[in-house]
PLY file of the C-alpha trace (Angstrom):
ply
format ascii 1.0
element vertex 557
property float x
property float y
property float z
element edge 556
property int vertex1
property int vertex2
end_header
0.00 0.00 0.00
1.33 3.51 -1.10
2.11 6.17 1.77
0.05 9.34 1.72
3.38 11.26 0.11
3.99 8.34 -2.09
-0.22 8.94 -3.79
0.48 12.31 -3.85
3.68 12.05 -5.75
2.20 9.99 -8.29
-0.89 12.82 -8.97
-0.70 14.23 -11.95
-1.46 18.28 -11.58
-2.96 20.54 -13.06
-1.14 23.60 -13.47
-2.75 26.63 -11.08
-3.52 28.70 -13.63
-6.06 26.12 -15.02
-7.58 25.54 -11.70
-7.75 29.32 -11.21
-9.85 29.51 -14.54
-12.07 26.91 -13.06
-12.97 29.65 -10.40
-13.36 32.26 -13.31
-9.40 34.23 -12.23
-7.16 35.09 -15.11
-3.16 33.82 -14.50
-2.59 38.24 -14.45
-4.69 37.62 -11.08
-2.30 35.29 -9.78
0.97 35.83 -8.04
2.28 32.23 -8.78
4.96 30.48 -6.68
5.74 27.89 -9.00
3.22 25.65 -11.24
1.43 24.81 -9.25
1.00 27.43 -6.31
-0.36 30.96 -6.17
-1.71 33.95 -4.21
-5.06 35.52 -5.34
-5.04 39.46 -5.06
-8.29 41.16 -3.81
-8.89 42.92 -7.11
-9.26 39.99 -8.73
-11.59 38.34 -6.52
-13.59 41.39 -6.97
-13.86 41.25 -10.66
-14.59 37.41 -11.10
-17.40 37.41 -8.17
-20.69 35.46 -8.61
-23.23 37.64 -8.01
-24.59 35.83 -4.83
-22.21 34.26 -2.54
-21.65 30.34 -2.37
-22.97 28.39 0.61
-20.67 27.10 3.54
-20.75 23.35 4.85
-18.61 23.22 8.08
-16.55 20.10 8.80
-15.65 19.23 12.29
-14.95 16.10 13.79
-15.63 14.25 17.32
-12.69 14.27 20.11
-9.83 13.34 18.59
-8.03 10.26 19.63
-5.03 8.33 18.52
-6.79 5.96 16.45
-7.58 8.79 14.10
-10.75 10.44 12.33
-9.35 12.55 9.42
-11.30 15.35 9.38
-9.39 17.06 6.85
-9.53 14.00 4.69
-12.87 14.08 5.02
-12.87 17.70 4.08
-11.05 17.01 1.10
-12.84 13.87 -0.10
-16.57 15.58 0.49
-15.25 18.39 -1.86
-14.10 16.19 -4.50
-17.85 14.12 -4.25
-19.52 17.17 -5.14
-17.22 17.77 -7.74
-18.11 14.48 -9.52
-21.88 15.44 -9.02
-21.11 18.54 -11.28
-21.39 20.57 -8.31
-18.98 24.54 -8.26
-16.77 23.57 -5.53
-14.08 24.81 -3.50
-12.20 24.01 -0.50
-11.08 26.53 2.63
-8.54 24.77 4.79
-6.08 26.16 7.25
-2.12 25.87 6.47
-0.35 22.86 8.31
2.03 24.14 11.05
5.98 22.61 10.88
5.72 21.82 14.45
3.47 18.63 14.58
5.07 17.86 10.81
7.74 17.51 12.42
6.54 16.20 15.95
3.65 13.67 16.63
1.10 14.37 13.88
2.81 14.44 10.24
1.22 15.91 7.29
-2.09 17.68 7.31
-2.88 17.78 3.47
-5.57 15.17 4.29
-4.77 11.42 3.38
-4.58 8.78 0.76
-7.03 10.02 -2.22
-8.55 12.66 -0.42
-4.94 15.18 -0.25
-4.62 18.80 -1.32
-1.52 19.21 -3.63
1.15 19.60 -3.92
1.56 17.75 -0.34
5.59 18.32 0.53
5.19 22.18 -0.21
2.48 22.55 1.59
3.68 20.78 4.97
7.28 22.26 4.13
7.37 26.14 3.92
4.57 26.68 1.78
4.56 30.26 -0.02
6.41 31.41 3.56
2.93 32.83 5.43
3.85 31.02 8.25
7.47 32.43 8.40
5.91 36.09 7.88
4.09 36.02 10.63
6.59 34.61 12.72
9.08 37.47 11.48
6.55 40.02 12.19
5.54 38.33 15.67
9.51 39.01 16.76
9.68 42.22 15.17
7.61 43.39 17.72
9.52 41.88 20.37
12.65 43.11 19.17
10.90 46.79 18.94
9.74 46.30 22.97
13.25 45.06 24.34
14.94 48.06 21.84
12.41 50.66 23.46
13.36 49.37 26.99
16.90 49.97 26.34
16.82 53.18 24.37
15.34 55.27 26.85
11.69 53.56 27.45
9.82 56.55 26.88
6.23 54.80 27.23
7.51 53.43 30.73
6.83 49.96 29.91
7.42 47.96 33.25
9.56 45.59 32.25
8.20 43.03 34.85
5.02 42.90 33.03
5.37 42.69 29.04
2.91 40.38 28.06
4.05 39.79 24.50
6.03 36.43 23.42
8.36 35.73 20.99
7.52 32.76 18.40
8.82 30.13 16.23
7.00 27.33 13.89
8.34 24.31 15.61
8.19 22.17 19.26
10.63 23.41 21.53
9.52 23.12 25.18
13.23 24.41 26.24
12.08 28.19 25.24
8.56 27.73 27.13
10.56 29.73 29.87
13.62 32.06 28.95
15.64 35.27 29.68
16.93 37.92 27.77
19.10 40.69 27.89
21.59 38.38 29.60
25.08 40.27 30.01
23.31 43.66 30.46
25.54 46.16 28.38
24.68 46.41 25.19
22.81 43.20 25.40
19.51 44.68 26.52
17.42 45.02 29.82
17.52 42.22 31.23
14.29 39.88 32.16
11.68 36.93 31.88
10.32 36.15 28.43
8.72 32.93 26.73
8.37 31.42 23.09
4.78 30.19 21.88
4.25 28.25 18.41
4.00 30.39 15.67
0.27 28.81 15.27
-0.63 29.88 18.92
0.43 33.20 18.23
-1.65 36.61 18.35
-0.36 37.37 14.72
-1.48 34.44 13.03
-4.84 35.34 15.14
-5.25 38.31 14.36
-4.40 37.63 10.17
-7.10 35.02 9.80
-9.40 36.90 11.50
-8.55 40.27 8.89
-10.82 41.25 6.38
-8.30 43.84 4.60
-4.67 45.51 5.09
-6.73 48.33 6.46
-8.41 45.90 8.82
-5.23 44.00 9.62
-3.32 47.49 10.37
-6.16 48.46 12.41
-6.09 45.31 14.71
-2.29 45.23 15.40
-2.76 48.60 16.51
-4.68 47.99 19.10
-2.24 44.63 19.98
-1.53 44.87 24.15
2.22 44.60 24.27
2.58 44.45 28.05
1.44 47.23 31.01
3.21 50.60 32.20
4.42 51.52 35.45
1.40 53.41 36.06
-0.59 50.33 35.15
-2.04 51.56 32.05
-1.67 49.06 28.93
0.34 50.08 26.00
-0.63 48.87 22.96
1.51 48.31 19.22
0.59 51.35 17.78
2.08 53.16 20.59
5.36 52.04 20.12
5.07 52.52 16.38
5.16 49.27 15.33
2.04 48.94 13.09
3.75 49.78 9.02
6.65 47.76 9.34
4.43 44.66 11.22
1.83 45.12 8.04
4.54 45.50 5.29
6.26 41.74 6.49
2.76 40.52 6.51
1.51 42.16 2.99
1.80 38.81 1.15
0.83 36.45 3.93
-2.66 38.59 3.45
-3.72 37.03 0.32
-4.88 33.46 0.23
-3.07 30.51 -1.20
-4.82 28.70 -4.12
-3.79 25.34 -4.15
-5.49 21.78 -5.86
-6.74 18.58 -4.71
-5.29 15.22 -5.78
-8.54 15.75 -8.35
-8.59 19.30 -9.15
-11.35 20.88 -7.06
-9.26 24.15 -6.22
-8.82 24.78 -2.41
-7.57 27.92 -0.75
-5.37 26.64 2.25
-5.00 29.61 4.57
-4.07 30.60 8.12
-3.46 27.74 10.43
-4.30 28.58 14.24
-4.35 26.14 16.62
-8.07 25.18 17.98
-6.98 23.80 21.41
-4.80 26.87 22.02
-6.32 29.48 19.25
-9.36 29.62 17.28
-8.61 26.95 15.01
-9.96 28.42 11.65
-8.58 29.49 8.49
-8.57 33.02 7.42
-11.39 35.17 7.25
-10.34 36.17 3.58
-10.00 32.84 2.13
-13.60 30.89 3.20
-15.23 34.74 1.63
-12.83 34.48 -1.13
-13.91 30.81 -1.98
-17.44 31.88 -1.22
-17.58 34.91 -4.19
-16.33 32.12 -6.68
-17.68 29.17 -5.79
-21.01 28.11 -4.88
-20.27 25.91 -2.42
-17.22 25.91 0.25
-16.13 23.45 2.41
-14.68 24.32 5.36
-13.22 22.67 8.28
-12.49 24.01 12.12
-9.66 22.43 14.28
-10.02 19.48 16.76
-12.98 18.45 18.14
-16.47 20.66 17.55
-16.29 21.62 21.30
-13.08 23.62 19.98
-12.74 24.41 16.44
-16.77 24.41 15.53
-17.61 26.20 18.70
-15.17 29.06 18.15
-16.27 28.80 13.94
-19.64 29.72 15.13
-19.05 31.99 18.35
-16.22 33.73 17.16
-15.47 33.63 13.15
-18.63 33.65 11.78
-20.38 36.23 14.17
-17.33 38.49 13.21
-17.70 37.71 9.35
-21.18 37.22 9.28
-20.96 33.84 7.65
-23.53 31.19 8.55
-23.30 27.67 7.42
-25.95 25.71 5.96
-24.62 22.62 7.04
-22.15 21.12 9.38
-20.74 17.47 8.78
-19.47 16.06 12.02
-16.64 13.52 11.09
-16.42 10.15 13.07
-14.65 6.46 13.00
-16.30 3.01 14.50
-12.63 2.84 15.93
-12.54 6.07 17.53
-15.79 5.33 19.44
-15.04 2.41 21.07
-11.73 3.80 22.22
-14.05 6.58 24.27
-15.10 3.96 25.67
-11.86 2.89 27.12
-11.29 -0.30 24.49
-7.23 -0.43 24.16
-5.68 0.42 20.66
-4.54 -2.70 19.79
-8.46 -4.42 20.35
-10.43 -1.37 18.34
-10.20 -3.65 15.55
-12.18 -5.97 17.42
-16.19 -5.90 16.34
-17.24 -4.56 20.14
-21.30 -3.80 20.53
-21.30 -2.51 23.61
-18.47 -0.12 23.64
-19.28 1.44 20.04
-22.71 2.07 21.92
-21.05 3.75 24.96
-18.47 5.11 23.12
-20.99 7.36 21.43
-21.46 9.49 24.19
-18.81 11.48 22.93
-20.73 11.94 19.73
-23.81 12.29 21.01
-23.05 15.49 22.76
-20.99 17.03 19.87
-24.29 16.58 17.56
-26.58 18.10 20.35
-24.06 20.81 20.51
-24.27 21.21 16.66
-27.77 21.63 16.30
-28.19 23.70 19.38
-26.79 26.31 16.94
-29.51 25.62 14.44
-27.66 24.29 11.87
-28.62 20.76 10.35
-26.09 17.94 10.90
-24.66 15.24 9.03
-22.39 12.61 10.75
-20.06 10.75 8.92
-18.19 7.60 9.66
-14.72 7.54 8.00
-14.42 3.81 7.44
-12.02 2.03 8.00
-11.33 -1.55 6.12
-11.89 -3.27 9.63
-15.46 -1.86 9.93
-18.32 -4.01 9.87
-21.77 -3.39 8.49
-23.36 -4.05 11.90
-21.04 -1.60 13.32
-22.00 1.20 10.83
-25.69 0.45 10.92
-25.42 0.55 15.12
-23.62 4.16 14.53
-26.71 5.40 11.80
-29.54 4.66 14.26
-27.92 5.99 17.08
-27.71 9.01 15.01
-30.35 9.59 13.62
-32.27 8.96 17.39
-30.52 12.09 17.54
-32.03 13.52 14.90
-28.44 13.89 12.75
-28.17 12.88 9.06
-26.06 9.64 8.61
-23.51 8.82 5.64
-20.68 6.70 6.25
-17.81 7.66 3.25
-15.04 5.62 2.19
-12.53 8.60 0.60
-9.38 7.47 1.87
-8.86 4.90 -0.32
-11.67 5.76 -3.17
-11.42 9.69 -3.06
-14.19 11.40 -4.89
-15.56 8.29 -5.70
-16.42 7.27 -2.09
-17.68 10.43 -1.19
-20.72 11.00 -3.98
-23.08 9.79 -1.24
-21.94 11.67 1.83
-21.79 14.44 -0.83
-25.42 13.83 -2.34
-26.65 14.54 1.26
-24.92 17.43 1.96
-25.62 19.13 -1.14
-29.55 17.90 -0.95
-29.91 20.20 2.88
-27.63 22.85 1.57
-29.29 23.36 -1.58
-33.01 23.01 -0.40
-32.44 24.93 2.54
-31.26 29.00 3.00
-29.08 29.75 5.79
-30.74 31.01 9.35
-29.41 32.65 12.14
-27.25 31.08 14.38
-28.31 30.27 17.44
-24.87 31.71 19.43
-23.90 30.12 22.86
-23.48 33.82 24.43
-24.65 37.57 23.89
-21.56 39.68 23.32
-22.96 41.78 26.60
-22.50 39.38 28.71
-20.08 39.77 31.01
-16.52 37.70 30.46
-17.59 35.05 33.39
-21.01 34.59 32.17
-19.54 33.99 28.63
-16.91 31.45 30.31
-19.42 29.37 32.00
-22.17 29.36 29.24
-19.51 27.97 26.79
-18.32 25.36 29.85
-21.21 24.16 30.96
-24.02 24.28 27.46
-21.17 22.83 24.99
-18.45 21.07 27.04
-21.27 19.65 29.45
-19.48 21.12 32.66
-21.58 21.44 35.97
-19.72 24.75 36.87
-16.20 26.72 36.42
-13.92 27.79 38.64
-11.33 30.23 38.47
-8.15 29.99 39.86
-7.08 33.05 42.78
-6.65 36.28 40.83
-8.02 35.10 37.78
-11.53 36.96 38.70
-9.66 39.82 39.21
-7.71 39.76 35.95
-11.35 39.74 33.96
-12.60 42.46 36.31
-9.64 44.23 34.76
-9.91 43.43 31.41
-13.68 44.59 31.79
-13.17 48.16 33.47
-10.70 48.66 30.33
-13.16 47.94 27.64
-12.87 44.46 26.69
-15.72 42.99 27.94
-17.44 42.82 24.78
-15.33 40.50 23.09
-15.95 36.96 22.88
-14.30 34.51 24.57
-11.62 31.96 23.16
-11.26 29.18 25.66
-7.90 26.82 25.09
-8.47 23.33 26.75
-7.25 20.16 25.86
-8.76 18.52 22.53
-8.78 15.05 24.02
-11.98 15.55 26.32
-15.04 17.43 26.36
-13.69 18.40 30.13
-10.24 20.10 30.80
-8.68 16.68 31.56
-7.92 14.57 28.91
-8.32 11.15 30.58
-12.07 12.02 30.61
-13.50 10.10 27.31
-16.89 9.88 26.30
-19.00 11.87 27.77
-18.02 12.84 30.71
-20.83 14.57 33.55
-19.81 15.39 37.10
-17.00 17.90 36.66
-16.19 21.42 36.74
-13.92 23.69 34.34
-10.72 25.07 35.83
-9.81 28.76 34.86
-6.58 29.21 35.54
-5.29 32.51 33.57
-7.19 34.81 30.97
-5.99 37.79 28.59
-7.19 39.72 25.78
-5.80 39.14 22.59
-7.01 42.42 21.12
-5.60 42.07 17.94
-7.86 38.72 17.23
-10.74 40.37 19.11
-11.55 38.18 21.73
-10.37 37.66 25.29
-8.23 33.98 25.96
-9.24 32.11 28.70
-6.55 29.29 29.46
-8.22 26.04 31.35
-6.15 22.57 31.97
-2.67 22.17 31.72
-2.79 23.87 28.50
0.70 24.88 26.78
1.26 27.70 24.12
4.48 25.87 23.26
4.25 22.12 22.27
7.18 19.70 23.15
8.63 17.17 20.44
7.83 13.31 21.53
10.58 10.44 22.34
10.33 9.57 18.62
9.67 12.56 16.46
8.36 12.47 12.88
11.49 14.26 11.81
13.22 11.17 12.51
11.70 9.53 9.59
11.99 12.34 7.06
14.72 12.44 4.19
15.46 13.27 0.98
17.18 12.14 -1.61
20.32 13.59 -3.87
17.29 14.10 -7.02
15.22 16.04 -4.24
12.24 13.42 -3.61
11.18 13.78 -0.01
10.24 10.60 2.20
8.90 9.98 5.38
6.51 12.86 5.65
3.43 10.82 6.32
0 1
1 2
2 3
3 4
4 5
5 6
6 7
7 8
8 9
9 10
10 11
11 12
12 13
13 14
14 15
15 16
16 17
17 18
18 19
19 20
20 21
21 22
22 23
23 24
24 25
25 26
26 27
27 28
28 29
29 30
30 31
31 32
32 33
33 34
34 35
35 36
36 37
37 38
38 39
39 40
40 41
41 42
42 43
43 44
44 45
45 46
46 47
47 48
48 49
49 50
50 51
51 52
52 53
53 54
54 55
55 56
56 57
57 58
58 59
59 60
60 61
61 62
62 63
63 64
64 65
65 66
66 67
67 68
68 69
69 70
70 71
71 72
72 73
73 74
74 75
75 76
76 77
77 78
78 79
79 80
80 81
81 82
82 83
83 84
84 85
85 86
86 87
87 88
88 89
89 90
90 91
91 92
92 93
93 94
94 95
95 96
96 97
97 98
98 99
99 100
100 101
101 102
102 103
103 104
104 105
105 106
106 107
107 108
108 109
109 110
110 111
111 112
112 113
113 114
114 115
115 116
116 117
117 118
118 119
119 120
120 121
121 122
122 123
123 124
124 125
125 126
126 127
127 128
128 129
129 130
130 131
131 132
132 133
133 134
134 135
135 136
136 137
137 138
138 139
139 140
140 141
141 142
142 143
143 144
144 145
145 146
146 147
147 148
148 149
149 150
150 151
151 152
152 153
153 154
154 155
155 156
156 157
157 158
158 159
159 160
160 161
161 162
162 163
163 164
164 165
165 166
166 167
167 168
168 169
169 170
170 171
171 172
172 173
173 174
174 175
175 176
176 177
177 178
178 179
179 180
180 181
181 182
182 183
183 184
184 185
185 186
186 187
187 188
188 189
189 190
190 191
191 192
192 193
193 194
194 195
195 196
196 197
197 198
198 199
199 200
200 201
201 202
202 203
203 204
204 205
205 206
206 207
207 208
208 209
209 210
210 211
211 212
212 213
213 214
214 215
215 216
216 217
217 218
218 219
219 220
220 221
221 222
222 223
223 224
224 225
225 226
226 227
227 228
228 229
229 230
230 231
231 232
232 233
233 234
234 235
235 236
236 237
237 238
238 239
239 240
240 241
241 242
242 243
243 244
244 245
245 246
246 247
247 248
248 249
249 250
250 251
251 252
252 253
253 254
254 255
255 256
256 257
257 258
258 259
259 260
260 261
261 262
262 263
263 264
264 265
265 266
266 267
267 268
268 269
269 270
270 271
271 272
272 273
273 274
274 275
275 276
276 277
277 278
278 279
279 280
280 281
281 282
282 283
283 284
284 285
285 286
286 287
287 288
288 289
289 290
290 291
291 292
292 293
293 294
294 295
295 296
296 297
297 298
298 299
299 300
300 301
301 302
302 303
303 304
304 305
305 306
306 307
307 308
308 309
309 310
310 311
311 312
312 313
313 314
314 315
315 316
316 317
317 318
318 319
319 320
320 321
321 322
322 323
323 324
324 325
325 326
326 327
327 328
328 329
329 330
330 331
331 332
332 333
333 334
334 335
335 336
336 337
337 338
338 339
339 340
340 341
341 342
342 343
343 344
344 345
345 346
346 347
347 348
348 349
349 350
350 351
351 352
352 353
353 354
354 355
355 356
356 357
357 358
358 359
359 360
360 361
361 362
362 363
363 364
364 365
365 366
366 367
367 368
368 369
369 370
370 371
371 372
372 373
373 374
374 375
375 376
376 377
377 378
378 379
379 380
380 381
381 382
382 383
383 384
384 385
385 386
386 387
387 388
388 389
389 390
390 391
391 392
392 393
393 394
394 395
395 396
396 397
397 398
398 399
399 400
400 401
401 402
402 403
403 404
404 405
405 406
406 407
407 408
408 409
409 410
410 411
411 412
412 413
413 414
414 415
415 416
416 417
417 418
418 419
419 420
420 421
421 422
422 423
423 424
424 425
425 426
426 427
427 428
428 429
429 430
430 431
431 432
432 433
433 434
434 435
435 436
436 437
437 438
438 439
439 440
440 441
441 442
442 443
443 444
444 445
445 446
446 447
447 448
448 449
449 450
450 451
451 452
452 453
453 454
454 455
455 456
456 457
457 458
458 459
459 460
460 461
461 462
462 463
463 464
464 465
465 466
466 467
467 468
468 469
469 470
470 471
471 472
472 473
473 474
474 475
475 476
476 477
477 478
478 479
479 480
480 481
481 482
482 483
483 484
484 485
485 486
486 487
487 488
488 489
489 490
490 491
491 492
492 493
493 494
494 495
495 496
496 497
497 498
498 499
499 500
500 501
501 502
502 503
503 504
504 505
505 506
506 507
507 508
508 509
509 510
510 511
511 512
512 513
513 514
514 515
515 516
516 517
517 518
518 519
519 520
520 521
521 522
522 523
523 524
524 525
525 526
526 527
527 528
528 529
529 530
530 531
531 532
532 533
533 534
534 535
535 536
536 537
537 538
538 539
539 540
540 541
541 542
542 543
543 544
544 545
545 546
546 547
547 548
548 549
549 550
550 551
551 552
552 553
553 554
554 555
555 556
């Protein structure tokens, strides 16, 4: 059996400029980074608009566990069944992030016959967004410790700088660092920490941009730290905001990329959803919804995360609202919520795939407590039974969710034309509503925190950690309490421990620190053990990545 690198090798692709035509652009609208790569500029987008913008189907998944759901697969193969139904299609999928490449995960161009294209570029570097935000990220940095040593005429207290520096890999040794070591010319000396690049309040604050204008505007108003009259000082007060913009002026526009067969896909923007907001850019899912008349989507992690945050955050902000929302399962990855061991998920197992669904169960009852209609899908797997699939559909649809197993990892397209009849029979039959959001923007920061905790993740109550209450008080008397709220907690568990499968009841949320991230708009509530800054495992994927002397690259996933 071929890898996922080795299938996407072997595609033959079209060049861009072709798919771009697909999606009515010219090649003069392109800015193309290779054959088979290119930016799309906002004037373009502009002239080759439909005149009614496409509809949005919303991917999101159950937990994830190790025995693996493929969302993004799923993402990928849905697209390319509506494509074979003669349907105007186009993907809207966040950029992969070298840190789990290169750690625990792999790839994140999807899998098997269901990839976006071309695979190695995309994992590897990309057209450099990721690197421009990270430059622009420790620009700023650089501009605070310079403005501490030069005089420090905004009397930044250098005991309280809130801002990080970043990078796009796994390195726990810079979770906790110090600068200015030496003193001298070296700097003023203090405390400082990296986060990864996709935890960052740049890449934020890009996907959730809707211009330059809009993205100069927002790092503006970016709280670098406090002063020593305990005032916050923000970017544009230390005159940071041009030369942030100018490194990010490409990183604006979307990438336009392919899938292994040829629906075009904008991969954009790749924030974490257990630590950020987990969507792609703001600019790419409108950009894919002026040329195409209907966008998939997908939102990081689990729906309690990336979906959640979709709705609450993203789409409230953009005023997008899905007509659908696919929630992306396994037989496997049931019966491990229900405690079955990896190496027995094989195993046909009635009674845990039944109380393994738990997990599911809430994530659909969360889904259409937003008014959306739902769709669950069971990625198969070659081990799955029919029993097992027909136990999954009427458990779901006692739930009142569509059901449509798909079988695109190995069969692509092919084995997504009946998830893909489904989806595109509710979104075409139906118009859009109004979401149904889990919080009013006036409620206060708490009330926000414990309606999200205890209506999506199922929590009896939260509590906050000494000081924390104080810290939102704060945040509150200085304007920001009409933001929403951006909760990182572990993707494992519905609850902030990620031991707790299933469906957990009986426990409480732990707040344990909270900050506004005024750049993304929206306040950050950290819960859990939670870490901005992932570590690389015993065995690393970057242990099984090479290349060879004709430039062929192996062992990506």
């Amino acid at each position: 059996m071929l890898s996922d690198i080795q299938i996407a090798q072997q595609a033959e692709l079209q060049p861009i400029d072709t798919i771009a035509a697909g999606l009515g652009l010219r090649s003069e609208d392109l800015e193309h980074y290779g054959k088979y790569k290119a930016k799309v500029t906002a004037g373009a987008v502009s002239r080759a608009a439909k005149p009614k913008d496409g509809k949005v189907v919303l991917v999101t998944a159950m937990n994830p566990t190790p025995a693996g759901e493929g969302k993004t697969t799923v993402s990928i193969g849905l697209a390319q069944g509506l494509a074979k139904l003669g349907r105007n299609v186009c993907l809207a999928l966040r950029e992969p992030s070298l840190g789990p490449v290169f750690g625990v995960k792999g790839g994140a161009c999807g899998g098997g016959y269901s990839q976006v294209v071309p695979m190695e570029d995309i994992n590897l570097h990309f057209t450099g967004d990721l690197h421009a935000i990270t430059a622009a990220n420790n620009l700023l940095a650089a501009m605070i410790d310079n403005h501490l040593f030069q005089g420090n005429e905004l009397e930044l207290d250098e005991n309280r700088i809130l801002w990080k520096r970043c990078m796009d890999m796994n390195d726990r040794a810079l979770r906790h660092i110090t600068v200015g070591v030496g003193g001298g010319t070296s700097g003023v000396t203090r405390d400082d920490a990296f986060q990864i690049t996709a935890a960052s309040e740049i890449m934020a604050t890009l996907c959730m941009a809707s211009d330059m204008d809009d993205l100069k505007a927002r790092i503006s108003n970016i709280v670098i730290g406090y002063n020593k009259s305990g005032k916050l000082v923000t970017a544009g007060q230390l005159g940071a905001v041009g030369a942030m913009a100018s490194l990010l002026k490409d990183a604006l526009s979307p990438n336009l990329v392919q899938t292994i067969e040829h629906v075009p896909a904008f991969v954009h923007g790749g924030p974490f959803a257990n630590i950020s907001h987990g969507c792609n850019t703001v600019i790419a899912t409108r950009t894919a919804m002026k040329l195409a008349d209907i966008v998939i989507t997908e939102a990081g992690f689990g729906a309690d995360l990336g979906a959640e945050k979709f709705l609450d955050i993203k789409c409230r902000k953009a005023g997008i609202t899905p007509s659908a929302v696919v929630i992306v399962a396994t037989v496997r990855s049931l019966k491990y919520n229900a405690g079955v061991a990896r190496d027995k998920l094989s195993e046909p197992n009635r009674e845990a795939l039944i109380e393994g669904f738990a997990n599911l169960r809430r994530h659909i009852a969360n889904m259409s407590g937003f008014g959306i209609p739902v769709v669950v899908t069971c990625n198969r797997f070659p081990t799955d039974t029919e029993e097992e699939l027909g136990i999954v559909k009427d458990l779901c649809e006692k739930e009142g969710a569509v059901f449509e197993p798909a079988d695109i990892f190995m069969n692509g397209g092919e084995g997504g034309k009946e998830l893909a009849a489904r989806v595109a029979e509710i979104v075409e039959n139906n118009e859009p509503g109004s979401i149904n959001f889990t919080y009013e923007l006036s409620d206060s920061i708490e009330e926000k925190i414990r309606k999200v905790s205890t209506k999506i993740y199922g929590a009896d109550d939260v509590v906050f950690i000494d000081g924390v209450e104080e810290k939102i008080k704060a945040l509150e008397s200085q304007g920001f309490g009409g933001l929403p709220v951006c909760i990182a907690k572990t993707q494992y568990s519905l609850s902030d421990d990620p031991k707790k499968l299933g469906g957990p009841t009986g426990f409480n949320i732990t707040v344990r620190d909270c900050y506004v991230s005024a750049g993304a708009g929206y306040v950050v509530v950290l819960t859990g053990s939670i870490l901005t800054m992932p570590g690389l495992p015993k065995h690393p994927a970057a242990l099984d990545i090479d290349i060879d002397s004709e430039g062929t690259i192996t062992g990506l996933f």
